[in-house]
C-alpha positions in Angstrom: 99.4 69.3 141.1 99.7 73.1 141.8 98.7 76.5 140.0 102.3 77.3 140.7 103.2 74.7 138.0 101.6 76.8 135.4 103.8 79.8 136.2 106.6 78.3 134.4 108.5 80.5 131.8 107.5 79.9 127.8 111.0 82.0 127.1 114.5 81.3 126.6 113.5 77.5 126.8 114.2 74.9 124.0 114.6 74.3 120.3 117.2 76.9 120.5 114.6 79.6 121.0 114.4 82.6 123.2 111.1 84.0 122.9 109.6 86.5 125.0 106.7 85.6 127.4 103.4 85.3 126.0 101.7 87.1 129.0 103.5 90.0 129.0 102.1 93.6 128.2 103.2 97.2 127.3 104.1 99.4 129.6 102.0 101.8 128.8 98.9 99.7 129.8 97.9 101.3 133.1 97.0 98.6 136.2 95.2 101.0 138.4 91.2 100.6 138.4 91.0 103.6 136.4 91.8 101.9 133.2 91.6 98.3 134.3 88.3 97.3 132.2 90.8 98.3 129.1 93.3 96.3 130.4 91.0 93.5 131.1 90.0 93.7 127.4 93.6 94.2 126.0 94.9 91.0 128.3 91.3 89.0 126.3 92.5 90.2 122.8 96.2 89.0 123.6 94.8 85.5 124.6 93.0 85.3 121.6 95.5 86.2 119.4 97.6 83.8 120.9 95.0 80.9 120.5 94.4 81.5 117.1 98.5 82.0 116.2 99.1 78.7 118.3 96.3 76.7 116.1 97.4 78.1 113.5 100.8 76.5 114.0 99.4 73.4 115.0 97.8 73.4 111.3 100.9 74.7 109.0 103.0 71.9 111.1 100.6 69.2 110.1 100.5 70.4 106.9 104.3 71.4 106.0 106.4 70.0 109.1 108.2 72.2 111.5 110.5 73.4 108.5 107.8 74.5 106.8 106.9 77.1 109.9 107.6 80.5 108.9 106.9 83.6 110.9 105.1 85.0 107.5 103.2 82.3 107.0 102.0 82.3 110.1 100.9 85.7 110.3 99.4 85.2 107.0 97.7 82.0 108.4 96.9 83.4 112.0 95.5 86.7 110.3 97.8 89.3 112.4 101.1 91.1 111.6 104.5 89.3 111.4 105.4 92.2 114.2 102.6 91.0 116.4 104.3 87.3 116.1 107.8 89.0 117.2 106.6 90.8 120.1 104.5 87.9 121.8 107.0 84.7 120.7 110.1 86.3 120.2 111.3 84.3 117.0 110.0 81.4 115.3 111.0 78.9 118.2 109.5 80.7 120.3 106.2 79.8 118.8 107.3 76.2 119.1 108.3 76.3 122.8 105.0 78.3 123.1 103.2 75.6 121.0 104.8 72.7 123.5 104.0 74.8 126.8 100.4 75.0 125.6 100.3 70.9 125.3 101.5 71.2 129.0 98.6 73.4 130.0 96.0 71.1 128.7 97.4 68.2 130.3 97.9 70.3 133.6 94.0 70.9 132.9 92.7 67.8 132.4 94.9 66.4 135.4 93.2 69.0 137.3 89.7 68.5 136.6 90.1 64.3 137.5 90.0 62.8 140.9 92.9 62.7 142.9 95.6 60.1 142.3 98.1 58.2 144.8 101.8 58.9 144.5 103.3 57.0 141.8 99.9 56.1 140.2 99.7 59.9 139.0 103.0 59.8 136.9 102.0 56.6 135.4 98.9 58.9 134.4 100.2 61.9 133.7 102.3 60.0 130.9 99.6 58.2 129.7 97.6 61.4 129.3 101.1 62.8 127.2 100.8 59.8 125.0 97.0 60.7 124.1 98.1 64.1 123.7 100.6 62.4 121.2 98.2 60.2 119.1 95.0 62.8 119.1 97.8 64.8 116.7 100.7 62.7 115.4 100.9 64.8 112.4 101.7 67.6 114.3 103.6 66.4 117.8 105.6 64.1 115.5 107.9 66.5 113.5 107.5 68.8 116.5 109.2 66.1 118.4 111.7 65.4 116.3 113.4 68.8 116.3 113.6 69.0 119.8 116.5 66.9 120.4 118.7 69.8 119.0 117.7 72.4 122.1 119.3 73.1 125.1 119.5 70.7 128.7 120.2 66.8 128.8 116.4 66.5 127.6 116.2 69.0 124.2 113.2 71.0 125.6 115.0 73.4 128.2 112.3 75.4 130.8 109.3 73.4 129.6 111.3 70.0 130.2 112.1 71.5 133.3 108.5 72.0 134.2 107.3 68.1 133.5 110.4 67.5 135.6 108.5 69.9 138.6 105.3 67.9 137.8 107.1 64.5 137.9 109.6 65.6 141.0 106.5 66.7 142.9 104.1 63.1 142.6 107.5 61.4 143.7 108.4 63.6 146.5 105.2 63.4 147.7 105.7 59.6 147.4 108.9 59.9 149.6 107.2 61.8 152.3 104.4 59.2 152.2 107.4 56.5 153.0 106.5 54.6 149.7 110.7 55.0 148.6 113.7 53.5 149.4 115.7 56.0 152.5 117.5 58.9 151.3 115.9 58.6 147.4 117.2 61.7 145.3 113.3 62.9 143.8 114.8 65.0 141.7 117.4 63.0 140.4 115.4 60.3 139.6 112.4 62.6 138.2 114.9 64.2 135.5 115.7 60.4 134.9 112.3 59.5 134.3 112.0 62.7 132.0 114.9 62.5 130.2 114.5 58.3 129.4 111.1 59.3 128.1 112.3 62.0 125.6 114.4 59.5 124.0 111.5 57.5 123.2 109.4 60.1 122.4 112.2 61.1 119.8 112.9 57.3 118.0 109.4 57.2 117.7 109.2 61.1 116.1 112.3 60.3 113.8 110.5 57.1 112.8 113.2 54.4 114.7 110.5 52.6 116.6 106.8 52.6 115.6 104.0 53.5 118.0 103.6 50.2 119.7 107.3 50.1 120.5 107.7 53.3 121.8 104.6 52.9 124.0 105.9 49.7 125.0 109.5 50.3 125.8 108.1 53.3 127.6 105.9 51.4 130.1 108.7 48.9 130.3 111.6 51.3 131.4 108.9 53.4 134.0 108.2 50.2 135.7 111.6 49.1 135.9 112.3 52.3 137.5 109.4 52.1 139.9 110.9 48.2 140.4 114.4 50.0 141.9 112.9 52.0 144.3 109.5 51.3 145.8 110.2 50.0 149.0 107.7 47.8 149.5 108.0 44.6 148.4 104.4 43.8 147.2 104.5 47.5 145.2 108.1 46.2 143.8 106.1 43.0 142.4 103.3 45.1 140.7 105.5 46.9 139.0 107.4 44.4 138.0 103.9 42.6 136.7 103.0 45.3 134.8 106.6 45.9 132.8 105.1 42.5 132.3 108.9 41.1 133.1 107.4 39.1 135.5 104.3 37.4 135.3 101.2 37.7 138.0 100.8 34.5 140.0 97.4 32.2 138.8 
């Protein structure tokens, strides 16, 4: 997993948002080395605002759902100006696709700090670790998750779907180049598929179709399936099939 992965956009992505980037800063803030030990302490202050607005979403979202999310009542809550929240997010769904991106991070994080895994075996991670992510704060990623069917892209999260795609795309072309996939496999194509398959769980379960234990296991079940289709060895075809549990491991 790259740094490069973290580079991707926190703007114009979903929910219907198009916030501006949370790193950006004023023109007037000089780079040269003249003035970079103020810029150094502008660029801290910016972070910390931004912790402290994105916990303090995190908070009224547990509290009040995702409705209840204003751009007042977050100032109010976060302890800066509402035109503070405008020129860092944008607009209210900005702050969510902010919110969402910052999820990413950790998991990007945590992903980073853990031993190396093989191709294949690090998707099957990196969704567990998106399902802990899930449970440590269903009160919050639940009505989060249930909006995000209405935003842009076949997925509902727009340029931070499209960066789990990257993250996804990248394990399985790397498991392609490795010769663990069937000839002429399209990574990308069958990354988004992953993605997208796993949103629509993600969303019965934050609309309250399936409970947890179904969406966990329907979600295990459909990524080894997948796996199943085009692993091309045989005895890596059979594992997976073994753990969708769909066939059973020999005594």
């Amino acid at each position: 997993m790259t740094q490069s992965l973290r580079r991707a956009a926190y703007a114009a992505a979903g929910m219907g948002a198009k916030a501006s980037s949370v790193t950006d800063t004023p023109a007037r803030v000089s780079t040269d080395s003249a003035t970079g030990s103020n810029r150094s302490g502008w660029d801290r202050r910016q972070a910390r605002t931004r912790d402290g607005v994105l916990t303090a979403a995190g908070e009224i979202i547990a509290a009040d759902g995702v409705d209840g999310l204003t751009m007042r009542k977050l100032a109010a809550r976060a302890g800066v100006a509402v035109a503070t929240l405008y020129n860092q997010f944008g607009d209210r769904g900005g702050v969510l696709v902010a919110f969402v991106s910052n999820g990413l991070d950790q998991l990007e994080g945590d992903f980073d700090e853990q031993p190396a895994r093989a191709p294949i075996d690090t998707t099957r991670a990196l969704f567990a670790a998106f399902d802990r992510i899930l449970a440590g704060a269903v009160d919050v990623w639940r009505p989060i998750f249930a909006t995000i069917e209405s935003g842009p892209g076949s997925h509902g999260m727009g340029a931070v779907g499209d960066r789990f795609v990257q993250i996804i795309e990248h394990d399985l072309a790397k498991a392609a180049a490795d010769g663990l996939l069937v000839p002429d496999c399209d990574t990308e194509r069958l990354a988004r598929h992953i993605f997208v398959a796993r949103m629509n769980r993600t969303e019965k379960w934050a609309i309250g179709a399936v409970d947890w234990q179904g969406y966990r296991e329907s979600s295990e079940l459909g990524l080894e399936l997948v796996f199943a289709a085009v692993l091309q060895s045989p005895a890596d075809r059979a594992g997976a099939l073994q753990s969708s549990q769909i066939v059973r491991a020999a005594d």
